[in-house]
mmCIF file of the C-alpha atoms, coordinates in Angstrom:
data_MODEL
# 
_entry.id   MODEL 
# 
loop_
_atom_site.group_PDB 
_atom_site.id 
_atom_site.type_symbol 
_atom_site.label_atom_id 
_atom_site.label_alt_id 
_atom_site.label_comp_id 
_atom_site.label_asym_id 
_atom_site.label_entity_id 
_atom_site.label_seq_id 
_atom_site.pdbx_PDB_ins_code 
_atom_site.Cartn_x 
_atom_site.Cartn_y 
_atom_site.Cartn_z 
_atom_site.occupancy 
_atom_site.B_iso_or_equiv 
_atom_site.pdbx_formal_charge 
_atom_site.auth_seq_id 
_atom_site.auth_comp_id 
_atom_site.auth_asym_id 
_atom_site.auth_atom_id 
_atom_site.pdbx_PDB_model_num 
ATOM 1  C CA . UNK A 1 1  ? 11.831 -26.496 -34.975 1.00 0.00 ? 1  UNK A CA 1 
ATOM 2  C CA . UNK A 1 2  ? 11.736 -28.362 -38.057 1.00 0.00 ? 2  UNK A CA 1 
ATOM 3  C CA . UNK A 1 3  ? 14.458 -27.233 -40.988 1.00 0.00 ? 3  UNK A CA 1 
ATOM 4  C CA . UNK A 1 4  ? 12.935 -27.104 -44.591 1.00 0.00 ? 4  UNK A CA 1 
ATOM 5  C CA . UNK A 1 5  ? 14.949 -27.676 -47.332 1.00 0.00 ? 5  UNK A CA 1 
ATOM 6  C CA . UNK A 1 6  ? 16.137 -25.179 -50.081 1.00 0.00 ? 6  UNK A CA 1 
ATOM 7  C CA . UNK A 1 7  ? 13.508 -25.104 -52.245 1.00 0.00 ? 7  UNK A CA 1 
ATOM 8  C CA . UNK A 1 8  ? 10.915 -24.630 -49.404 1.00 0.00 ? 8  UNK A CA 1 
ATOM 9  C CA . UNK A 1 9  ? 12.875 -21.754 -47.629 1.00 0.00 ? 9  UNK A CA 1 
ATOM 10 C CA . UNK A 1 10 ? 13.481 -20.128 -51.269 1.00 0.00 ? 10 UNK A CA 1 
ATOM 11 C CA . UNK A 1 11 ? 9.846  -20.622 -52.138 1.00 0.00 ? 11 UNK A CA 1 
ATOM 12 C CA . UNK A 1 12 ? 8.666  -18.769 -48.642 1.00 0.00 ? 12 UNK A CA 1 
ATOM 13 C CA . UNK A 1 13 ? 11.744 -16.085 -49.165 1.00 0.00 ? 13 UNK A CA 1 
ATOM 14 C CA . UNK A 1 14 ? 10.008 -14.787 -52.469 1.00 0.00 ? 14 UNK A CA 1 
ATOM 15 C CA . UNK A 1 15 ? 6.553  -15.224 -51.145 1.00 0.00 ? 15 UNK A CA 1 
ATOM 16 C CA . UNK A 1 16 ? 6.771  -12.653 -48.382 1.00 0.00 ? 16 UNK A CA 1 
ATOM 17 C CA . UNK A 1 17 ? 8.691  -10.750 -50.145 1.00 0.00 ? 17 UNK A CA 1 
ATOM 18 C CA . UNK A 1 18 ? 6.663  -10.695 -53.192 1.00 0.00 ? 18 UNK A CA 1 
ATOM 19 C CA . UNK A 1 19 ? 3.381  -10.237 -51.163 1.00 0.00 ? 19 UNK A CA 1 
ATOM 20 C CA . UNK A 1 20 ? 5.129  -7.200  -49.192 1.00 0.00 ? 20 UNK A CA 1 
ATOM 21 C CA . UNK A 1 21 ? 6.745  -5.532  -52.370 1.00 0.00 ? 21 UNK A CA 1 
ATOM 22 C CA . UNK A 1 22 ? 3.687  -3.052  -52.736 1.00 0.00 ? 22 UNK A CA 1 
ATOM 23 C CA . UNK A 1 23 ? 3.582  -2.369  -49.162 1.00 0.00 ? 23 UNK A CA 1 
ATOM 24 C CA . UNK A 1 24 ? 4.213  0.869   -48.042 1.00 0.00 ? 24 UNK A CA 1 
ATOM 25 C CA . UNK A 1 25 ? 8.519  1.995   -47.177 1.00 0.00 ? 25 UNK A CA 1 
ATOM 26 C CA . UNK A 1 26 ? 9.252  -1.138  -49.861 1.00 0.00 ? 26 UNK A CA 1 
ATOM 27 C CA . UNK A 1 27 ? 8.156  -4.196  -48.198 1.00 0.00 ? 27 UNK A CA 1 
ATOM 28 C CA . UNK A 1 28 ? 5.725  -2.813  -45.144 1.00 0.00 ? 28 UNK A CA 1 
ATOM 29 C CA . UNK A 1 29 ? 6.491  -2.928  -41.438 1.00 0.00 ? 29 UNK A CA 1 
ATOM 30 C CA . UNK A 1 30 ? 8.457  -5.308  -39.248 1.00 0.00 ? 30 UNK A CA 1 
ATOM 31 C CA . UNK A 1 31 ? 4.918  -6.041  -37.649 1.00 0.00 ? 31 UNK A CA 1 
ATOM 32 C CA . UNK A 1 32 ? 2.898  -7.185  -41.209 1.00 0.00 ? 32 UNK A CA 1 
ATOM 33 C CA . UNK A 1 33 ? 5.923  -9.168  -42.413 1.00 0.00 ? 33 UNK A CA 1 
ATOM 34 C CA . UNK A 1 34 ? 6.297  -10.767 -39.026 1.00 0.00 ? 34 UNK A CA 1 
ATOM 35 C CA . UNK A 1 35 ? 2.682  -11.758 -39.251 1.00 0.00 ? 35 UNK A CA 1 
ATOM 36 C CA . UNK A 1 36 ? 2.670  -12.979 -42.729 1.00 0.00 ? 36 UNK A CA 1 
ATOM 37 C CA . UNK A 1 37 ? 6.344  -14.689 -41.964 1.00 0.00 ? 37 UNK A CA 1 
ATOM 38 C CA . UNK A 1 38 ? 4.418  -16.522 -39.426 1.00 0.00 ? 38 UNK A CA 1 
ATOM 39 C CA . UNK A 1 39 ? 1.190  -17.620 -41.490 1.00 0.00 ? 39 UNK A CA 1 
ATOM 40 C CA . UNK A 1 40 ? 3.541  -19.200 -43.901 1.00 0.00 ? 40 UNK A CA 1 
ATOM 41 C CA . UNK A 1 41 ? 5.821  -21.066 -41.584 1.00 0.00 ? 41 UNK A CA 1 
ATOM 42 C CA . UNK A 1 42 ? 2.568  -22.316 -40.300 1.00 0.00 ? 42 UNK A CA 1 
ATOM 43 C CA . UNK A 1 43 ? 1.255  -23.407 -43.546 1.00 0.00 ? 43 UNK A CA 1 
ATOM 44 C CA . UNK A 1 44 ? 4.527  -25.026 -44.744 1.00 0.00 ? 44 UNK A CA 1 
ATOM 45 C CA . UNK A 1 45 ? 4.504  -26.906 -41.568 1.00 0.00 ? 45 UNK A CA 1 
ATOM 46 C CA . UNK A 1 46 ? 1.468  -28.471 -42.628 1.00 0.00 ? 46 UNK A CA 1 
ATOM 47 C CA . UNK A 1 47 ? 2.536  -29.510 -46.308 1.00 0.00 ? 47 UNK A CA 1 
ATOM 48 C CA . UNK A 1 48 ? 1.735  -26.409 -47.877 1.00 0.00 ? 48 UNK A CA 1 
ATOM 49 C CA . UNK A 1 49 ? 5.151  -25.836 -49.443 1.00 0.00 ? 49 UNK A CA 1 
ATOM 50 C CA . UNK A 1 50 ? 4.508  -24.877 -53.395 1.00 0.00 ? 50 UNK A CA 1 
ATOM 51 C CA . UNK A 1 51 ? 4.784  -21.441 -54.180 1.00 0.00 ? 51 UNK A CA 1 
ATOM 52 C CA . UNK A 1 52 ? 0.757  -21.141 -55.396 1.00 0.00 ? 52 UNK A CA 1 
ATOM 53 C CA . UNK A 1 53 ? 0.004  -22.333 -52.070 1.00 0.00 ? 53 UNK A CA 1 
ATOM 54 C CA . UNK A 1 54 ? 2.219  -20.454 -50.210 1.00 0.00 ? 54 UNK A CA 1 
ATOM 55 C CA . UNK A 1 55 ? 1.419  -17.219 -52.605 1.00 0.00 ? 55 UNK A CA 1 
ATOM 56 C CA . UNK A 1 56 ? -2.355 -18.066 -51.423 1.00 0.00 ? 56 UNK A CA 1 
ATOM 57 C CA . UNK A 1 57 ? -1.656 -18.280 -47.542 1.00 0.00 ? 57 UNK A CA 1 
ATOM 58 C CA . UNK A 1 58 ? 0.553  -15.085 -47.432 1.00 0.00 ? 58 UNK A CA 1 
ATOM 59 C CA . UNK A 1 59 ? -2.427 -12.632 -49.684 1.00 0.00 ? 59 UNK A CA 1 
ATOM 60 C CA . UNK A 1 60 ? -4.624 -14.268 -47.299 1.00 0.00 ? 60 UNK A CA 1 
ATOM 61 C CA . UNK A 1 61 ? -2.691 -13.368 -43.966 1.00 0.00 ? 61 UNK A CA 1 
ATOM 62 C CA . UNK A 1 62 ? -1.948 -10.047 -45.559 1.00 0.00 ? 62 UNK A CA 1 
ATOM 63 C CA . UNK A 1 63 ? -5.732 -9.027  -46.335 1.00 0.00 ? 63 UNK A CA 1 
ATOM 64 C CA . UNK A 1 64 ? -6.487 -10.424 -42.802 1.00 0.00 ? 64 UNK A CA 1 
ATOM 65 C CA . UNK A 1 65 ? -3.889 -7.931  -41.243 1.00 0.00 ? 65 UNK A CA 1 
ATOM 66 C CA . UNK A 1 66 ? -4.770 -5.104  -43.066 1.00 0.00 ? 66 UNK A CA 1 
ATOM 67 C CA . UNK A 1 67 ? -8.103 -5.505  -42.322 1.00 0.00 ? 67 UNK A CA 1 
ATOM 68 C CA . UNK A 1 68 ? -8.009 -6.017  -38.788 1.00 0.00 ? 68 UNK A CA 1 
ATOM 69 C CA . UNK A 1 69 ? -6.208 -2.960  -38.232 1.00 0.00 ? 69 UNK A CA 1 
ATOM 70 C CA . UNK A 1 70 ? -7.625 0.270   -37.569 1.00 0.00 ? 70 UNK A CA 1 
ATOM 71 C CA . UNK A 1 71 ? -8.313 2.750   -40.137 1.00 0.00 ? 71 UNK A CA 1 
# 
C-alpha cells in the first residue's frame, strides 16, 4: 500500500472527520466512516489529494451511503 505524506494523511484526517461531525453519536457509525475512509483513500490514490477535492469525494460518498440505505 502506498504511504502518503503528512500533508495528505492530515488533509484526509480532517476530511472524514469534518464530513462525519454532523453525523449522528458525533461522527456516525464505524460502517459510514469506513465507507467514506475508503472513497477517499481511493481518490487520493488517484491524485486527488487537496482538501476541496477530498472535501468533494467524501460529501459525495457520504450522500451516496445515506442514500442507499434503507429508510
Amino acid at each position: 500500500m502506498k504511504k502518503f505524506d503528512e500533508r495528505t494523511t492530515a488533509n484526509l484526517d480532517v476530511v472524514l472527520d469534518e464530513v462525519c461531525r454532523d453525523l449522528p453519536n458525533g461522527g456516525g457509525d464505524h460502517e459510514t466512516r469506513k465507507f467514506i475512509a475508503r472513497r477517499l483513500l481511493r481518490a487520493a490514490h488517484q491524485g486527488k489529494k487537496t482538501l476541496g477535492a477530498l472535501e468533494r469525494v467524501a460529501r459525495k460518498a457520504l450522500h451516496g451511503f445515506l442514500e442507499g440505505r434503507p429508510a
